[in-house]
N, C-alpha and C positions, 0 to 999 in steps of 0.2 A: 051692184056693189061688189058680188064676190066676180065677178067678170073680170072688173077691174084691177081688184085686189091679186090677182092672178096675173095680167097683163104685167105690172110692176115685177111681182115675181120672178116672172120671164126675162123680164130686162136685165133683170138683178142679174139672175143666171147667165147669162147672154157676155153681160160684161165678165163676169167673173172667168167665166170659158178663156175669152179674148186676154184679161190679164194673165190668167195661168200658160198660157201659149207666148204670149209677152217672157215673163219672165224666163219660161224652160228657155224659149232662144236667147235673150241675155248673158243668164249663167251658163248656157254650155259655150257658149262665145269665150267667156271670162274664163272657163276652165280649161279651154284648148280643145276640148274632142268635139269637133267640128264637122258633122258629118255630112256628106253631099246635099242633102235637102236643106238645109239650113246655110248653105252658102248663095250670097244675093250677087248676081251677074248685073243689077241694076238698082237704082234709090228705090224702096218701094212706097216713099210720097213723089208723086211727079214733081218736078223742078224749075222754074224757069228765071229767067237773069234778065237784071232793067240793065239798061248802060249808065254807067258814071257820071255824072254830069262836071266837066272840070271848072275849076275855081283857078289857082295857078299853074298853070300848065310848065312852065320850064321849072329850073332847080336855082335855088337864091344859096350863095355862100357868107354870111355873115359874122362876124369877128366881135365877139364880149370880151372883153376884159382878157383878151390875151386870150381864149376858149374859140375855136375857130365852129359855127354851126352850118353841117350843110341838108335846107330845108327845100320840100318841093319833092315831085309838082301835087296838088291837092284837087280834093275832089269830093262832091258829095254824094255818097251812095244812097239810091231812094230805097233799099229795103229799109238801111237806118231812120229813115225818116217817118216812114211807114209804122214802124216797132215804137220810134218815140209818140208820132200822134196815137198809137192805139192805145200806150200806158199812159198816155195823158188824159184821154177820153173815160180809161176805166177807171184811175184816180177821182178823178173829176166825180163822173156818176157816182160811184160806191162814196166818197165822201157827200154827196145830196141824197142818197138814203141812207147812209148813216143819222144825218143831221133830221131826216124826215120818222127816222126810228128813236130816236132820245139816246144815242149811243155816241158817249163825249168824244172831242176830235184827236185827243192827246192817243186815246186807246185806237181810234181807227187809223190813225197816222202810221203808228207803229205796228199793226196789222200790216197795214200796205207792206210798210220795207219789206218784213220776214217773208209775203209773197215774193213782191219781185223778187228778191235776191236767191228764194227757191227758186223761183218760174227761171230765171237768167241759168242757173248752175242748172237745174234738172233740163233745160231747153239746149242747152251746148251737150252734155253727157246723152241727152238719146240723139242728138244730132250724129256723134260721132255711133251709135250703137244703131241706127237706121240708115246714115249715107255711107258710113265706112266702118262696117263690120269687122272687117280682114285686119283695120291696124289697132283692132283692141288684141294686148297679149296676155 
């Protein structure tokens, strides 16, 4: 028991280190004083790109009501796709143990949004603070 209760511990620690290294680089980012080690030559999550798949490939000009619209060409991106099956999957799951815990749908419904809409805004703001360091001013 006290093994384990220890191991946790560690963890605990562990993470804590890595936030507090998180944030000093953040806020010195945010502050300006930017010193040689903290400037990134590369992403430091590896990266990799699917190709587009097109949908309409040339450009359509169309005329409303006197409002002239020029639309084109379209295409579906598979990371998007990817991002929607995953918040589909976790909606899905998390509402079948909510309902499997006696936890009403009204309250985990609206649980969900205030995630995604953090996970979406905090998932752009470290995107731009882990791919593109240099254009935070």
């Amino acid at each position: 028991m006290r093994g384990r209760d220890f191991g946790v511990f560690r963890r605990v620690v562990q993470w804590w280190c890595w936030l507090h290294g998180l944030f000093r680089f953040v806020l010195s980012t945010f502050c300006g004083d930017v010193d040689e080690r903290h400037v990134v030559s590369r992403p430091l999550i590896p990266e990799f790109a699917l190709p587009d798949v097109p949908i309409l490939v040339s450009r359509h000009v169309f005329e409303v009501f006197g409002h002239v619209f020029d639309v084109g060409p379209f295409s579906i991106k598979p990371f998007g796709i990817l991002v929607a099956l995953g918040v589909y999957a976790g909606v899905f799951l998390a509402g079948r143990m909510a309902r499997a815990r006696g936890i009403p749908p009204l309250v985990m419904s609206r649980f969900q949004v205030w995630v995604l809409v953090c996970a979406f805004v905090l998932g752009h703001v470290l995107d731009v603070a882990f791919y593109h360091p240099l254009h935070i001013k």
